[in-house]
N, C-alpha and C positions, 0 to 999 in steps of 0.2 A: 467694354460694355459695363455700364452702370450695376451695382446690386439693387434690386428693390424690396423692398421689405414692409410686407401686409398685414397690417396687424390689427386687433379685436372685432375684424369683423364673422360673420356668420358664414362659413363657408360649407358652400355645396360640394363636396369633393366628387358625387356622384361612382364612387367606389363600390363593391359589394359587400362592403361590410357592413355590418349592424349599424354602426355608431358610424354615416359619413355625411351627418348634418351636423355640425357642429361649431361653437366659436372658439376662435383658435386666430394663428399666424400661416404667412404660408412668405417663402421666398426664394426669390427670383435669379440668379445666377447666369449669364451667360448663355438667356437666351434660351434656357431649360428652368425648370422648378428645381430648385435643390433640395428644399426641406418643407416639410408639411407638420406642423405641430399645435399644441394647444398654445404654448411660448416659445417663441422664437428671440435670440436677441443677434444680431450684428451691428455693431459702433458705425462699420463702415457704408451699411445700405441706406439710399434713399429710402425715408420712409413715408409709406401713406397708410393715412387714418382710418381704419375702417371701418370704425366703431359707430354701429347703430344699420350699418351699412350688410348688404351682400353680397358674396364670395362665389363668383363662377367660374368652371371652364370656357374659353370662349363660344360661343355660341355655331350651330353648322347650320347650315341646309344644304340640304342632301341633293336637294332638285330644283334648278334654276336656270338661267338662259340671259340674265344680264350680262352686256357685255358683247352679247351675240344676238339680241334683238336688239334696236333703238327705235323709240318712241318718241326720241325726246326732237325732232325735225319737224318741218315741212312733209315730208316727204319719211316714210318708214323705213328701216335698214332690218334684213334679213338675213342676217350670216351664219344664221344655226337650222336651215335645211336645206338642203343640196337637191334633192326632190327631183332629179335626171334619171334617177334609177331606182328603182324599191330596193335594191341590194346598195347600201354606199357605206360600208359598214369602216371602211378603210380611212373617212375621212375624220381630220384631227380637230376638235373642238378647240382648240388652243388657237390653229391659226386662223380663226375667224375672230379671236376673244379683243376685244379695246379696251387695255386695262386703264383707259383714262374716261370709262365709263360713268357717270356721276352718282349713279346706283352703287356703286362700289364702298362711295362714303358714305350714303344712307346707311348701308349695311354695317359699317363698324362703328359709325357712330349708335349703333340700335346694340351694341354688343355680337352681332355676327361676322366672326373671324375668319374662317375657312365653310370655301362654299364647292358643291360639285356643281360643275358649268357643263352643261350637257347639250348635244346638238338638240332641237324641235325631233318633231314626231311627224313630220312631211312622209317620209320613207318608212321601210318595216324594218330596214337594217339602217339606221341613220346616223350612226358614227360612234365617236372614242370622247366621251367625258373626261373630266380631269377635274382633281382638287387641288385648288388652289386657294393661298390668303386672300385675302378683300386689303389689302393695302400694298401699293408699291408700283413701281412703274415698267416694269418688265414683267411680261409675263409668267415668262421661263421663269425667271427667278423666282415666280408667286407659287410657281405650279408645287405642290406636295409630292401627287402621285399623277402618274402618266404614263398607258392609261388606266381611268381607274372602272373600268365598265365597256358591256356592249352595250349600246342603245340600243331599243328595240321598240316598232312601237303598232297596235293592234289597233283597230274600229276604224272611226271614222276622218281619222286624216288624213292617213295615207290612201284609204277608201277614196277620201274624195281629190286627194293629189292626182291619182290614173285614174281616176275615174272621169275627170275632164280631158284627161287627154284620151279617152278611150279606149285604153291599152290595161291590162294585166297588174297588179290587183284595182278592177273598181267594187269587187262585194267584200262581205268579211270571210265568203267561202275563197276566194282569191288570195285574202289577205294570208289568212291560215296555210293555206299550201304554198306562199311564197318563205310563209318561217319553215313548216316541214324541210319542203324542199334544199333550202340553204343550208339548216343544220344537216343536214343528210351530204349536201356536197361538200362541206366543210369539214365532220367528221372522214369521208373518203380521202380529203385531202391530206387530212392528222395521219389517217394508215398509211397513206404510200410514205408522208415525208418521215417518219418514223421509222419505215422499213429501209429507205434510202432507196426510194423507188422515183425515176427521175420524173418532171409533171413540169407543166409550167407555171411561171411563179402567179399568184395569185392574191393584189394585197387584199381583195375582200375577205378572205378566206386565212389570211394570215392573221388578218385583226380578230376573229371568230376564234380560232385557236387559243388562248390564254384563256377564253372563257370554256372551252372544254375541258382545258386541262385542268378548273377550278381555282384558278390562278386568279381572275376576276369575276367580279358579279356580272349576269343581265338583269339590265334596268330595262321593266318592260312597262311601258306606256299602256294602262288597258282600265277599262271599268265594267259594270257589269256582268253580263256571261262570257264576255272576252276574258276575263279572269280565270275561265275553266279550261280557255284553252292555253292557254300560258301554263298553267299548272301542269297541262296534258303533255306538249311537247318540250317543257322544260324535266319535269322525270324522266320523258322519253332519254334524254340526252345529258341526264347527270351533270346539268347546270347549276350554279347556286345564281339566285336571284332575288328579284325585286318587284313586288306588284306597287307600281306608280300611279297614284289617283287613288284610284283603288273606291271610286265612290259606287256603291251599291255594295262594300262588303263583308254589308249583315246578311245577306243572301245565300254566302259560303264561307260561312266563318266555319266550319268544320273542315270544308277541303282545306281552305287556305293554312286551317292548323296543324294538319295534315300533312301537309306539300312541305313545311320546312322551312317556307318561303320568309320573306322580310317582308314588311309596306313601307312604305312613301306614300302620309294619306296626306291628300289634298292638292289645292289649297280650299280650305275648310271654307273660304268666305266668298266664293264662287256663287255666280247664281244660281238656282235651277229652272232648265230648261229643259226642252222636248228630246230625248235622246239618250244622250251618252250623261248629262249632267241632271238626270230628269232626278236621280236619287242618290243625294247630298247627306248622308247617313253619319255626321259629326261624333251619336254615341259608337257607332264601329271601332274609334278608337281603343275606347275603353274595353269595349268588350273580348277586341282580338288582344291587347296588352294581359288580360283577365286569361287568356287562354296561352299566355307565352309565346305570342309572337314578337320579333321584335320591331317595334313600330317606330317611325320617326315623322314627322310632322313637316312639311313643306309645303312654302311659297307660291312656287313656279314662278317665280319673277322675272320680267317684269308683268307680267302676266297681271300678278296684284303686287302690288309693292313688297319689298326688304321689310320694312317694318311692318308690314300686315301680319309677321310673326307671332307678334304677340298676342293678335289678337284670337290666332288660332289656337295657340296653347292654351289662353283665355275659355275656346269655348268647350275646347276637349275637357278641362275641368268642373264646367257646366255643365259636363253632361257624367258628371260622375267620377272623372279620372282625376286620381290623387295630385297634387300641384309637384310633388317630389317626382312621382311617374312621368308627368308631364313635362319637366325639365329636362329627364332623361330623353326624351325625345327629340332635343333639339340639342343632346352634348353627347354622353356616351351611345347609346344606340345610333345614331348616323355613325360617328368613329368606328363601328363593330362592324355594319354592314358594306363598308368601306374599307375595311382590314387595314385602321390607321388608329386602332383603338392603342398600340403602343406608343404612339405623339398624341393624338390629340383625343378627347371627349369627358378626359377628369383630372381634378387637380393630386398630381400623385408627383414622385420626386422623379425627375427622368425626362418626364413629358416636356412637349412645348411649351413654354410661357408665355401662353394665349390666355387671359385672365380680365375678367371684367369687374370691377366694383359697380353694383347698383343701391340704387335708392329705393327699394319698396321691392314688395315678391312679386317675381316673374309668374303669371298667369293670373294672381288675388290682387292686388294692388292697381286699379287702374291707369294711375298717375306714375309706376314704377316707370322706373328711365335709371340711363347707363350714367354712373358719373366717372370713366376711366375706363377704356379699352386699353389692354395692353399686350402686343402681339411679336412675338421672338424674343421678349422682354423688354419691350421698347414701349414707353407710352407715347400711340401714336395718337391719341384721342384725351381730351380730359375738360368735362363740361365745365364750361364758365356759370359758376353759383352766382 
């Protein structure tokens, strides 16, 4: 594998130190970053110019469903809810995933490298998310982490899933006592097979365990006062988590900072309407970032496009959140909340050589665009000037 070697552009390292905007080199090794400096020199790396140019991690979104919805037919394809059961928490987002998806190269070509592909919000327990790269033709092979989350999802989807069939949950007082309830029989399940108490096997309840044992996040699907109760029985049950959407939460920016929790806000360029979307709160961003939450910024695609990324980062800085803050929303903070901040979310030595050159600042620059995606060190992208 090729070296490559990046040199005078401005690079985001997105590190915690003081000084991690800076212009410098950075290079590529075998598929990892080897060195990060103000000069770098190797005779033997390909080199690209980056001079004038922008220096990223490659880009995440944390919350998305291409791959597992298609739009692009006649006819619509649904393979990210199973929607048989309010509990299907066992099933695997991977094998509904079509990594020949055409959303896929939206995405790297926009500079987003690694995405979490998560079942719909049909169910309250609706499957096993996975991160995976946006380039390559096997799945497996894309996949980072597996799994990397329980789905979970509150209000009015799964509300209105049973609620047509007339069966158990159709209110959100149903909804709530199908989360109660599961965590309650999933934790029983943890003590007997702990104690080596024999039970029968149980994959819903197996998938639910790694998130007990805090081994993975729940991504919980909710807006509004649903909010308050994600908070309520996720303490209950010493979960670490993820409030997903998360629209109305100027309303409990204290619990939410409180609880410990993560967000996944958006997607920010949603319309609003009567309900669950009625309060589209863009500054919440800022404000929960302002209170140390850590916040990441998503799509839901295909919901609104791969590239409608930019636009959200765009508005979350219109409403006040720093452009540097805002980058971190879409690079290290998803890595953190995804416990993959050792591969992937900043340009450091070690990590994956997922790395973007752009052309103008992500979120100020309207016209800003990717001139090079480059993912395991490989450039698989590189705009025609």
């Amino acid at each position: 594998m090729a070296k490559i070697l990046i040199k005078g552009g401005t690079l985001y390292t997105m590190t915690d130190d003081e000084k991690n905007i800076f212009q410098g080199d950075i290079l590529l090794e075998n598929g990892k970053i080897k060195a990060v400096a103000e000069q770098i020199e190797d005779a033997d790396a390909e080199i690209i110019d980056a001079t004038g140019c922008y220096v990223l991690p490659g880009l995440i979104d944390a919350h998305s469903h291409i791959g597992l919805f298609d739009f692009n037919h006649d006819k619509s394809v649904d393979d990210a809810n199973e929607m048989t059961d309010p509990v299907s928490a066992a099933v695997d987002a991977r094998y509904g995933m079509n990594p020949k998806a055409r959303e896929l190269k939206v995405a790297y070509e926009h500079g987003i490298t690694s995405i979490l592909f998560t079942p719909g919000s049909g169910d309250v327990f609706c499957g096993q998310p996975f991160v995976g790269k946006t380039y390559g033709d096997n799945i497996f092979e894309m996949t980072v982490k597996a799994p990397a989350a329980v789905k979970i999802a509150l209000g009015g989807n799964p509300k209105n899933t049973f609620g047509d069939m007339k069966r158990l949950p159709m209110t959100r007082m149903g909804v709530a006592h199908v989360l109660w309830d599961t965590f309650r029989k999933a934790k029983e399940y943890l003590d007997k097979k702990e104690k080596g108490e024999k039970q029968p096997y149980d994959a819903n309840m197996e998938a639910i365990i790694p998130a007990l044992r805090g081994e993975i996040p729940c991504k919980i699907h909710c807006t509004q006062y649903d909010m308050l109760t994600a908070i309520e029985v996720a303490k209950a049950y010493g979960v670490r988590f993820s409030l997903e959407h998360a629209w109305g939460a100027t309303d409990y920016l204290d619990e939410i900072a409180e609880s410990g929790c993560d967000i996944c806000y958006g997607p920010i360029a949603t319309y609003r309407s009567p309900g669950e979307r009625r309060k589209v709160d863009v500054e919440a961003v800022k404000m929960l970032d302002d209170r140390g939450v850590n916040v990441a910024i998503i799509t839901d695609s295909p919901i609104l496009s791969e590239e409608s990324l930019y636009h959200h980062i765009g508005e979350a800085v219109r409403e006040g959140l720093s452009q540097e803050r805002a980058v971190r929303m879409v690079t290290i903070n998803p890595a953190r909340q995804l416990g993959l901040e050792d591969r992937l979310g900043s340009l450091e030595a070690g990590k994956d050589a997922d790395v973007i050159v752009m052309k103008g600042r992500l979120g100020l620059d309207t016209d800003a665009k990717v001139l090079y995606t480059i993912m395991d060190g490989n450039v698989i992208y590189r705009r025609e000037v």
